[in-house]
Backbone bond lengths (Angstrom), bond angles and torsions (degrees), N, CA, C in turn:
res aa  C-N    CA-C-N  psi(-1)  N-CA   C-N-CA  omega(-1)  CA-C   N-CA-C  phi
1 X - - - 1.454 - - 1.529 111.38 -
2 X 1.598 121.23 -30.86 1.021 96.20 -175.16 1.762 109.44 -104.58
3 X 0.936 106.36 14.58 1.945 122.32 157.14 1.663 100.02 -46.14
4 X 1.363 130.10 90.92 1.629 115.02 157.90 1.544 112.87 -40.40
5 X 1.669 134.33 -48.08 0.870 137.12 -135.76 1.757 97.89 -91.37
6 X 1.355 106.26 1.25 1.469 105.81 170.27 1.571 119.63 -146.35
7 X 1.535 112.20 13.89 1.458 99.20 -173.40 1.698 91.53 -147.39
8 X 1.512 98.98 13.52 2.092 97.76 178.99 1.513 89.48 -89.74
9 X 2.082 102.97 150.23 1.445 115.59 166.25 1.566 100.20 -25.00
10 X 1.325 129.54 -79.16 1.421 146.74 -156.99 1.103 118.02 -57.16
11 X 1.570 116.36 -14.43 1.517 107.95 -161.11 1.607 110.95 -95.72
12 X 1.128 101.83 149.11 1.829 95.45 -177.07 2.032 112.51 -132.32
13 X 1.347 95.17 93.33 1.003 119.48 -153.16 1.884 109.32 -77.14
14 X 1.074 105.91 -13.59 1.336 130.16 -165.64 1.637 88.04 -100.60
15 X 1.154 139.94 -56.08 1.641 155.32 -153.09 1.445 121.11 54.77
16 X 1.709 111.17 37.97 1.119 112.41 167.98 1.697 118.06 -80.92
17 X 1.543 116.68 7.25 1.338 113.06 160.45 1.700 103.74 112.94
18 X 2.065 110.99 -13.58 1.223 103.16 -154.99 1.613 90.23 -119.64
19 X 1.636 131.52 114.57 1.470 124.36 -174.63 1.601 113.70 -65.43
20 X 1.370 92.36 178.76 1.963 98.55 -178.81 1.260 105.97 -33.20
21 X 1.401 107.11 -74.16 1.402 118.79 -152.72 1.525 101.51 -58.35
22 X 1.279 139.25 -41.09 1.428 140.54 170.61 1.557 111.87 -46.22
23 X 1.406 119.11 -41.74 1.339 109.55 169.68 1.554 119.28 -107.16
24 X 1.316 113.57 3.64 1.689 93.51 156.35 1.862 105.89 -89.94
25 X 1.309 107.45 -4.90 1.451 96.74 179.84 1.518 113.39 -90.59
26 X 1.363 133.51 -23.68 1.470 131.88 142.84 1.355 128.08 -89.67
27 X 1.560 132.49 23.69 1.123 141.79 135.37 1.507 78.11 75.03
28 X 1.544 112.46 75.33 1.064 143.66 157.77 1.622 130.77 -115.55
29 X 1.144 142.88 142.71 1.518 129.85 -161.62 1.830 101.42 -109.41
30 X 1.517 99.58 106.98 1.046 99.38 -179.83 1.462 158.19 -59.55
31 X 1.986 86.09 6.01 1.520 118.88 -175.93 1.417 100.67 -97.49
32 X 1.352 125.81 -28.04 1.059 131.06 -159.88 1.721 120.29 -88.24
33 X 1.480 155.66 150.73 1.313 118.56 -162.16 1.784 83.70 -125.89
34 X 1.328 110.14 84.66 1.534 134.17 165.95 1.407 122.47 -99.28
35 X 1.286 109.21 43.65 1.540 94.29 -169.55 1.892 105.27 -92.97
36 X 1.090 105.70 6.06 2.030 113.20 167.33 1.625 113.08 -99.59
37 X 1.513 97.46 12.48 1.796 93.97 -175.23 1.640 99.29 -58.08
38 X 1.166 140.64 -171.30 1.064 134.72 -163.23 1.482 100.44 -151.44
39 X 1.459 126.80 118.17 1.595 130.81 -177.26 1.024 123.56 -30.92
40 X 1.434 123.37 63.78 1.848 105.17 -164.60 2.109 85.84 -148.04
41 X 1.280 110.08 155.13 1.180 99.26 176.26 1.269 103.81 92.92
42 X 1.617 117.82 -152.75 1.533 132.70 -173.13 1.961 92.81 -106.30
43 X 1.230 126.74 -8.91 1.598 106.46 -170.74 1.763 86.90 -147.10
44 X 1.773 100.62 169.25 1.146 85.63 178.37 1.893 102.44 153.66
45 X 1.118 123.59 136.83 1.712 129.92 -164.86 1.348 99.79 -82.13
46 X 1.102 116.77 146.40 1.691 135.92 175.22 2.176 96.44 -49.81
47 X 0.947 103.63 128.93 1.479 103.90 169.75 1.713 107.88 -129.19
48 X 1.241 128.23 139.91 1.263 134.30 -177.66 1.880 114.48 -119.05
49 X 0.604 102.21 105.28 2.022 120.05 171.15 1.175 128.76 -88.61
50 X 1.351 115.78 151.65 1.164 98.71 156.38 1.387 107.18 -132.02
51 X 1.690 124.26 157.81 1.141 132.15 -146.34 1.332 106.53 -162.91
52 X 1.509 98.92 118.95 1.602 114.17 -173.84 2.006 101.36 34.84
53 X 0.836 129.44 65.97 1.308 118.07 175.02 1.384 128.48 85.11
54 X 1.377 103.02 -15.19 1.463 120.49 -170.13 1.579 101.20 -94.03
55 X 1.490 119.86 140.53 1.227 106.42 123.38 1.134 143.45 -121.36
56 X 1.644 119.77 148.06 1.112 139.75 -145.36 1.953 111.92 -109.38
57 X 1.404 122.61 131.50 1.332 126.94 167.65 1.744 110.97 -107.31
58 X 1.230 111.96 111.90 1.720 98.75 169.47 1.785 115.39 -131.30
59 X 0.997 105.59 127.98 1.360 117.22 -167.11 2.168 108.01 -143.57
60 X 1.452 101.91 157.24 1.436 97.18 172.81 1.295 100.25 -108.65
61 X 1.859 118.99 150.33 1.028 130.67 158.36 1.314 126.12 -135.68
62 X 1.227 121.51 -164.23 1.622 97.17 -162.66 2.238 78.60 -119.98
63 X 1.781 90.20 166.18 1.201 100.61 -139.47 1.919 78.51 -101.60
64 X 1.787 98.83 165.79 1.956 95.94 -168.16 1.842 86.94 -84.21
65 X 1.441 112.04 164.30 1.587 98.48 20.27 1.654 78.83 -101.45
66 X 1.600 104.44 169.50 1.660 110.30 -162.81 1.516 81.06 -155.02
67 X 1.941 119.89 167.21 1.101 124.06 144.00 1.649 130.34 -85.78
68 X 1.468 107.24 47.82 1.246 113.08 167.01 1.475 144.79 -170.74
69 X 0.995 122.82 144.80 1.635 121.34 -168.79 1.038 145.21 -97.40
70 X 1.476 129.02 109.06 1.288 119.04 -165.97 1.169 116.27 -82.75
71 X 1.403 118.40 138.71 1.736 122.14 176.57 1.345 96.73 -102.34
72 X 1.914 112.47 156.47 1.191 97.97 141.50 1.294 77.46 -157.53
73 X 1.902 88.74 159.32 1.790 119.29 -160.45 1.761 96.15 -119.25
74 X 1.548 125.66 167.76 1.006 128.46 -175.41 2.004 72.48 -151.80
75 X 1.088 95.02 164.57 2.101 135.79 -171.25 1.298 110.97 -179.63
76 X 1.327 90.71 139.96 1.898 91.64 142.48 1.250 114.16 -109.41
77 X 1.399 132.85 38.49 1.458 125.18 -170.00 1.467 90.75 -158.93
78 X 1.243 134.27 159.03 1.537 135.03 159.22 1.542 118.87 -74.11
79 X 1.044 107.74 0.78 1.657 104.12 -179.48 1.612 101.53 -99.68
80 X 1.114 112.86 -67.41 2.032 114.53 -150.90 1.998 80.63 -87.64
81 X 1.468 96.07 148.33 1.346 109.19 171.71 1.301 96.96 -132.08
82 X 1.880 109.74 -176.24 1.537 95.89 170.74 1.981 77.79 -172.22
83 X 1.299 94.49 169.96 1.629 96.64 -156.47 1.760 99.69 -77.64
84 X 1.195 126.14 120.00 1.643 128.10 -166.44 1.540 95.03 -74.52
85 X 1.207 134.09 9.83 1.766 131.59 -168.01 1.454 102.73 -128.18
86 X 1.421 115.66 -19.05 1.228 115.18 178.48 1.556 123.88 -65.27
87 X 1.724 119.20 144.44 1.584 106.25 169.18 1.822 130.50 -57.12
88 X 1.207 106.37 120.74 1.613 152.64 -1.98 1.661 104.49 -75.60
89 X 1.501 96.22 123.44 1.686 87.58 165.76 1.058 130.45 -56.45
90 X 1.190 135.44 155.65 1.512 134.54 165.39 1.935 111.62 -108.51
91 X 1.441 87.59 -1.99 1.760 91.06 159.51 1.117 143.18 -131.18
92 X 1.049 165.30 174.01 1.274 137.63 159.99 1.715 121.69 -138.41
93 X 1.270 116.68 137.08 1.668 103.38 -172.89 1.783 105.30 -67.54
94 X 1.073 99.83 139.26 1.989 123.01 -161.08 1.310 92.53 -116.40
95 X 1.110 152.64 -18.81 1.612 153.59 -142.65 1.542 121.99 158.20
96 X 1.145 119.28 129.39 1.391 119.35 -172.19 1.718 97.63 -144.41
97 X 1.501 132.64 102.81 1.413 119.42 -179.10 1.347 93.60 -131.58
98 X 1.619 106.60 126.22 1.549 108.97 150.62 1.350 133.97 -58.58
99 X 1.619 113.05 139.36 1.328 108.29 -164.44 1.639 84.26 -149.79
100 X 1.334 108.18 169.52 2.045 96.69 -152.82 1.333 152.24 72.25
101 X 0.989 134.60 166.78 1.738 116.52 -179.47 1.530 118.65 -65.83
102 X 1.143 95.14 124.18 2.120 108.09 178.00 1.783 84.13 3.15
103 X 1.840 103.77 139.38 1.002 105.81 154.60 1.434 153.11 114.38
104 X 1.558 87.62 -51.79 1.341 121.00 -134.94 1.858 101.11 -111.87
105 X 1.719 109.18 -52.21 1.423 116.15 158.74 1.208 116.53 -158.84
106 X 1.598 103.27 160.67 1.193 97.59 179.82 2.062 108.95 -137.59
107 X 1.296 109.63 168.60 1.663 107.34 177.40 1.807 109.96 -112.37
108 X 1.437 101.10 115.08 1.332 131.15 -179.74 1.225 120.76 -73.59
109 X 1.099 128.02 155.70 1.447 132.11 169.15 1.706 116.26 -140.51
110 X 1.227 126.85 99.29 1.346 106.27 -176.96 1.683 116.00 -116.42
111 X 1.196 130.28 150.88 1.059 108.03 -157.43 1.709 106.24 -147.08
112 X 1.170 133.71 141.78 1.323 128.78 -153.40 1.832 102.16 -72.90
113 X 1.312 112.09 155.40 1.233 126.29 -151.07 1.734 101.02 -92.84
114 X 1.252 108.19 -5.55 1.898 116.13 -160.95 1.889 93.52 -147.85
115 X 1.201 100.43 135.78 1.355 126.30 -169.18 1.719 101.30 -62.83
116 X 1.149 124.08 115.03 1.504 127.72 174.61 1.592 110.70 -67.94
117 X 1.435 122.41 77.35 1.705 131.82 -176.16 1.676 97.94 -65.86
118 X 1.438 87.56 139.82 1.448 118.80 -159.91 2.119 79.56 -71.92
119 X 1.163 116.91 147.05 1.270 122.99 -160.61 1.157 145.75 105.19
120 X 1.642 83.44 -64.75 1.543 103.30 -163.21 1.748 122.92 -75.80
121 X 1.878 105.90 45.50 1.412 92.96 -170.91 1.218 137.24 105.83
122 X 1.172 122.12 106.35 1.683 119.34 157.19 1.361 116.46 -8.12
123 X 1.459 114.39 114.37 1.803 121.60 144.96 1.573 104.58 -105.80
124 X 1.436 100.05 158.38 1.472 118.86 178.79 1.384 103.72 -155.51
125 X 0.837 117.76 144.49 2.088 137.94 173.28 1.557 101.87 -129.36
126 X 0.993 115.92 145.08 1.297 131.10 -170.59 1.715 103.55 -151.73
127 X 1.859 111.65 116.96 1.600 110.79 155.18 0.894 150.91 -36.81
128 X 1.591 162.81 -60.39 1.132 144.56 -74.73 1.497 124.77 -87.61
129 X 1.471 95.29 165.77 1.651 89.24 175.86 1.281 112.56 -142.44
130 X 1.387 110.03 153.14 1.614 88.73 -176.96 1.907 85.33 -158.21
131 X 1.660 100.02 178.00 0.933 115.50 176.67 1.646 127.24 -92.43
132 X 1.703 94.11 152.75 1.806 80.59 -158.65 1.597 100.91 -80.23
133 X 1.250 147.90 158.55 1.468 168.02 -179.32 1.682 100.64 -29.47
């Protein structure tokens, strides 16, 4: 524990590319180099779809109160983001199922609120997570 080089938020001790805090925040094992596990189950990487028109973000996180926060951003460009939950959303939670001990986490699905028309442009969703203050 007191090794920075394996037990700091940042450190990625495993070198699958994804730090602590990335896998205690999808209930990922940070020894382990899983960072393609796939959101299903109790652990699992942010995956993005698209569906009937929709697009879709589903990932597990752990449920509040917790020390941490999930963002998520919507663009059509890789530069400017803007908060996808904010009024008017541009997402909306589609599914929410606990998976894990009472409580503790659950696997989400949120999915944009307006049909992604074949044309009209780049969409992008983007994660983040961070720690609370």
């Amino acid at each position: 524990m007191a090794d920075p080089e394996i037990s700091d938020p940042l450190a990625d001790p495993d070198g699958d590319g994804l730090n602590d805090l990335g896998e205690y925040a999808y209930n990922l094992n940070p020894l382990v180099a899983d960072r393609n596990t796939a959101p299903t189950g109790d652990r699992g990487m942010p995956r993005a779809a698209l569906d009937q028109d929709h697009l879709e973000i589903t990932f597990v996180r752990r449920k509040p109160p917790v020390d941490l926060i999930y963002d998520i951003a919507h663009g059509t460009d890789l530069q400017s983001w803007a908060d996808a939950l904010a009024p008017p959303p541009h997402l909306t939670l589609d599914s929410a199922v606990d998976v894990g001990p009472p409580g503790t986490l659950e696997r989400v699905t949120y999915r944009t609120t307006q049909p992604i028309a074949a044309g009209n442009g780049s969409h992008y969703l983007r994660l983040r997570v961070r720690q609370t203050p």
